[in-house]
N, C-alpha and C positions, 0 to 999 in steps of 0.2 A: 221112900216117899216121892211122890211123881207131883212137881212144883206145876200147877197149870193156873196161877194169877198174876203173871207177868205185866198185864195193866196195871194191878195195883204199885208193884216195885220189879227189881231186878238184883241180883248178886251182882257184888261190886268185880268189875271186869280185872285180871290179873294182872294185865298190862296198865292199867286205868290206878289202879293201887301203887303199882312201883313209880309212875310219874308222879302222882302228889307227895309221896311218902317223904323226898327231900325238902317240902315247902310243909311237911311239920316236923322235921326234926333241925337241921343244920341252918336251912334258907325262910327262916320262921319270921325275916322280919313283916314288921307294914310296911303297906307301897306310898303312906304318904309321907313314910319318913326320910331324912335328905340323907341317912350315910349311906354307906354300902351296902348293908343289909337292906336296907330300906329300896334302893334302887335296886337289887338284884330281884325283891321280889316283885316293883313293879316291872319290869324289863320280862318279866314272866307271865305278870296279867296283860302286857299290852298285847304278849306275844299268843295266848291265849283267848282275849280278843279277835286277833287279825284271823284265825284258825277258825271260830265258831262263822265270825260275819263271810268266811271264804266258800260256808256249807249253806248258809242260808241266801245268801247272794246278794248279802248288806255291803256297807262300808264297817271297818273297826270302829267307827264312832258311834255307829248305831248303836252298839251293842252293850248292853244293861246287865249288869249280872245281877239275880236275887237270889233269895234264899228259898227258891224253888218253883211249879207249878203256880200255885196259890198265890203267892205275890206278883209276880210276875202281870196273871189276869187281872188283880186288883189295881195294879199302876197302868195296865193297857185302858180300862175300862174309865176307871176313876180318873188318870191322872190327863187325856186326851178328851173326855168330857169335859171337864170343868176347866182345861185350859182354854178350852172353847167356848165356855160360859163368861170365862172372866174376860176375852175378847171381844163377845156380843154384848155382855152386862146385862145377860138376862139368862135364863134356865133353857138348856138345851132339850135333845130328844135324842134318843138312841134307839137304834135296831139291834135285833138279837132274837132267838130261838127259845121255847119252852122246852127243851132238851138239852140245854147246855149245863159243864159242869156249875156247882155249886158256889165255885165262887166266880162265874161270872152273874151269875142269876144275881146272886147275893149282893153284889157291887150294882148291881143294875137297880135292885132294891133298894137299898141305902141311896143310891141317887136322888130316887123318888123320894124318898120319907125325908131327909135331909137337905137337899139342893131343891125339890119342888120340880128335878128333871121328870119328863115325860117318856114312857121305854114301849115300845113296839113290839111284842113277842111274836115272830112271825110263825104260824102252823105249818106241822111239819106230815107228811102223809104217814102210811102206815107201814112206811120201811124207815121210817126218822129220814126222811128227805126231804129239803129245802128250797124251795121253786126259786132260782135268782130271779125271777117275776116278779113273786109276791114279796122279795125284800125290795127292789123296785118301785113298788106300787105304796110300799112302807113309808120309804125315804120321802122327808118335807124341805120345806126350806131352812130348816130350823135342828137339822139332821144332824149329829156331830159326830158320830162313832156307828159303824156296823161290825158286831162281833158273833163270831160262828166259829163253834169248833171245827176245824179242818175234820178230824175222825171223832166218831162219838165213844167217849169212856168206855159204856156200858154193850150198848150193842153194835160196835166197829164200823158203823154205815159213814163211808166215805162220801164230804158234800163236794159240789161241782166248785172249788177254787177258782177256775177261770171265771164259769159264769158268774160270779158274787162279784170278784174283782173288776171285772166290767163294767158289771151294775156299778158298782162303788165307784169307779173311777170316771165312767158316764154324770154323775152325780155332783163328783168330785167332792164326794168325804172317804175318809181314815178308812180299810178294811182291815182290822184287826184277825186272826186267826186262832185260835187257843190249838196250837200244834203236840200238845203235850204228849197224846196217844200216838201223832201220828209221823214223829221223831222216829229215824231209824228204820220204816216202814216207807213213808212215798217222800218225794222226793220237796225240800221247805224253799228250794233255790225256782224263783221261777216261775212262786207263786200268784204276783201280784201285789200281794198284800204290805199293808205299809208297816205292820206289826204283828209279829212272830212271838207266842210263847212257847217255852222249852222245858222241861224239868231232867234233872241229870241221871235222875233215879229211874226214868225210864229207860238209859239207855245203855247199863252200866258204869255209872259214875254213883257216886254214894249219896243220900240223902242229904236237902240242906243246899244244895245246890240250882240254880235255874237261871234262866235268860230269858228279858222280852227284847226282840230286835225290834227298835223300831225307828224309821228313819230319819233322819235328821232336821229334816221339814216340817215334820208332826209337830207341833207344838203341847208339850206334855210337864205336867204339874205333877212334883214328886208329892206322894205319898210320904215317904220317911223323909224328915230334915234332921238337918245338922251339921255336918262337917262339910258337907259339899259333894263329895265324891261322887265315880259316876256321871262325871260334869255335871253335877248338880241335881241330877236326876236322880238318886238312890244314896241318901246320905249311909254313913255305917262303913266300919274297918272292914275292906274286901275281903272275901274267901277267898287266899288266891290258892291255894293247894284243890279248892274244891272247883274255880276257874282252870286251872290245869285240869283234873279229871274229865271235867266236860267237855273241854276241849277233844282232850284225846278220846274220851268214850263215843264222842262226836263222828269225828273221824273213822274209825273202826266202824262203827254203826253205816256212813257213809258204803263206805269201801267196799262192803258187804252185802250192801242192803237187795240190791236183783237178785242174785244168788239166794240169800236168804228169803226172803219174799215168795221166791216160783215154791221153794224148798216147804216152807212152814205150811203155805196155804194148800199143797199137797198133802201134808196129812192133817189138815183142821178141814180139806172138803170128805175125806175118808172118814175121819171121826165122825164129823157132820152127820152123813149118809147112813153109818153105822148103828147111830143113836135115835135115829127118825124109820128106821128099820125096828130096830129093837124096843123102842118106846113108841105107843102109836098113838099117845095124847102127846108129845113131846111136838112141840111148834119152833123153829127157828126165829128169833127173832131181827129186826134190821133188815137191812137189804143183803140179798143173798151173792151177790155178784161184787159191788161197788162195796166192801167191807175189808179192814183191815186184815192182812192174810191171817194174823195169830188169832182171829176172834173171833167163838162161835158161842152164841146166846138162845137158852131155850128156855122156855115156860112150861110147866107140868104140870097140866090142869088140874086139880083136887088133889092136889099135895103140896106140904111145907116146905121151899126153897132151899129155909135153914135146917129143916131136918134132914133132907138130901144132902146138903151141905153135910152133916155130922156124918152120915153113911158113910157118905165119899172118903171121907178122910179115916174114916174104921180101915177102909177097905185100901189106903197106903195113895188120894189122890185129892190134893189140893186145890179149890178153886174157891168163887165167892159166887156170891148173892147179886153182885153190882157194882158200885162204883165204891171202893173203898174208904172213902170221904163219908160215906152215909152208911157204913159197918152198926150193925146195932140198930138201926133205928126201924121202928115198928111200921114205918109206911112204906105203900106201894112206892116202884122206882116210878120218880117223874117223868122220865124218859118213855118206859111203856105206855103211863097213863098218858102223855101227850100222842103217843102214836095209836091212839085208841083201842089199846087193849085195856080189859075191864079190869078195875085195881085188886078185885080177890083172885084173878090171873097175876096179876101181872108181881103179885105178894112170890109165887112160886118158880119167880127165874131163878135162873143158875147161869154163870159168866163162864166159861173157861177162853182162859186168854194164855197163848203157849209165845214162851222167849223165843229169840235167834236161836239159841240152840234148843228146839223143840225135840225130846226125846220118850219112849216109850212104844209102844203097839198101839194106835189106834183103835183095833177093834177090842184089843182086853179092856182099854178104859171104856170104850161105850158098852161095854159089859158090866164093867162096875157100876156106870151110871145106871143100866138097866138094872141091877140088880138094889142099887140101891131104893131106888123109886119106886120097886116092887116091895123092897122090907117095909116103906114108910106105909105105904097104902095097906100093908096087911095089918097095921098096928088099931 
């Protein structure tokens, strides 16, 4: 079986498994407790701290750990909004994209319905890119958070981070980034941004695990309360075994990431090329240049994505529909329909997103894909 939806998850790395493995068996304490146990496993999360903020080009204090992707964007969005509401004593306004993952849309949502916050979705062209103009022109006086995925989930189109940051910092509000694709791939040190999210599952560490960096000036209102932890900002008993993993799966992902980078997007432009030969309704989607190396997204005009999908996997090759968060669900990707492809197209994408270690022939899978896309159309 040839694994090609490494956006959705990743196998947990070998090296990444034997560092946690001691912090669930023997060094199992909590880090808020005062004996020894208790200190040895904070002495592990701080040290696991200093490691993540040393990649993303924070301070250790920045650094937030959650219990993955999904929280992480819920306390960047929510918890920097409404710190800033409860400082102006009146309902903020946020920037943000009609292409972003799911939960920041959703958190942007709930703002609105809930706080009476006002959200700016700024339009994205027909490669899912983001004009730093038109968030610019977005931004009021009243402005408290700009959030953009660094790389987009579904169709890998990398956005211009300096120019947002700019804007954002010209402005002087919060630029948040939802990094979570683009972990391991480009580079999170560097970026500008005041706030970084991370998921660990992207990058060889195991589910359960994530990080938003965000800097110590931010003024940010936790979401989870209770015991404090987190300085205050993320109550709840640390993961520190899954703080370790990340750490190290960090690292590694780091160390690697040029090498792997030239490496991957070598055979996703051959594949690419192979399947847009072979398929001659098959459109790439996103931008075809500025995309994440592992990611190549196509739509097949007058046929079922998910019944491609079932082909593919007949025929021993793994991939998805989309953004794995909206698995199952009967509507066009938002993402397409924001880049104005029509939604009975944009029903029939297909994602393949290939790991660091991208393995297989190139041209035998865009074979299978051709082959599959011809079974479904003959039915």
């Amino acid at each position: 079986m040839l694994y090609l939806d490494a956006a959705a998850t990743t196998p947990v790395r070998s090296e990444v498994r034997e560092a946690m493995l001691p912090f669930l068996d023997e060094r199992f304490g909590n880090p808020s407790s005062v004996h020894t146990l208790g200190g040895d496993a904070a002495t592990a999360l701080d040290d696991a701290r200093r490691r993540v903020a040393a990649i993303v080009g924070m301070r250790p204090g920045d650094i937030v750990f959650t219990s993955g992707g999904t929280e992480a964007n819920n306390l960047a969005v929510k918890g920097i909004a409404i710190a800033a509401s409860l400082r102006r004593g009146a309902p903020v306004h946020v920037v943000t994209s009609p292409i972003e993952h799911e939960s920041i849309l959703a958190s942007c949502a709930y703002l609105e319905r809930v706080h009476g916050f006002t959200v700016t979705r700024v339009a994205v062209d027909a490669r899912g890119r983001i004009d730093p103009d038109a968030v610019a022109a977005a931004v009021r006086g009243d402005t408290a958070l700009v959030s953009i995925g660094f790389a987009n989930n579904e169709v890998g189109t990398v956005q211009d981070a300096a120019g947002l940051a700019a804007v954002a910092s010209a402005a002087r509000v919060p630029l948040h980034l939802d990094a979570v694709q683009a972990a391991g791939w480009l580079p999170l040190s560097g970026t500008g941004a005041d706030a970084l999210s991370i998921a660990g599952h992207k990058v060889g560490a195991p589910k359960g695990i994530g990080v938003l960096a965000v800097r110590g000036r931010i003024p940010l209102e936790p979401v989870l309360h209770g015991g404090g932890q987190e300085r205050d900002r993320r109550s709840g008993t640390e993961n520190v075994a899954g703080a370790v993993a990340l750490a190290v799966a960090l690292e590694l992902a780091e160390c690697e990431r040029d090498e792997s980078a030239v490496r991957t997007a070598a055979v996703r432009d051959a594949f690419t090329a192979r399947v847009l030969e072979l398929v001659p309704e098959a459109r790439l989607t996103g931008d075809p240049i500025r995309r994440l190396p592992g990611t190549a997204s196509f739509t097949f005009a007058g046929v079922s994505g998910e019944a491609v999908l079932l082909e593919l996997e007949r025929r021993g090759v793994v991939s998805s529909s989309g953004s794995a968060c909206a698995a199952g669900s009967d509507e066009p990707s938002h993402v397409l329909v924001a880049m104005g492809i029509a939604p009975e197209v944009a029903q029939t994408s297909v994602r393949f997103t290939l790991g660091h270690r991208a393995a297989g022939d190139p041209a035998a899978v865009a074979a299978a894909v051709a082959a599959s896309v011809t079974a479904v159309r003959s039915r």
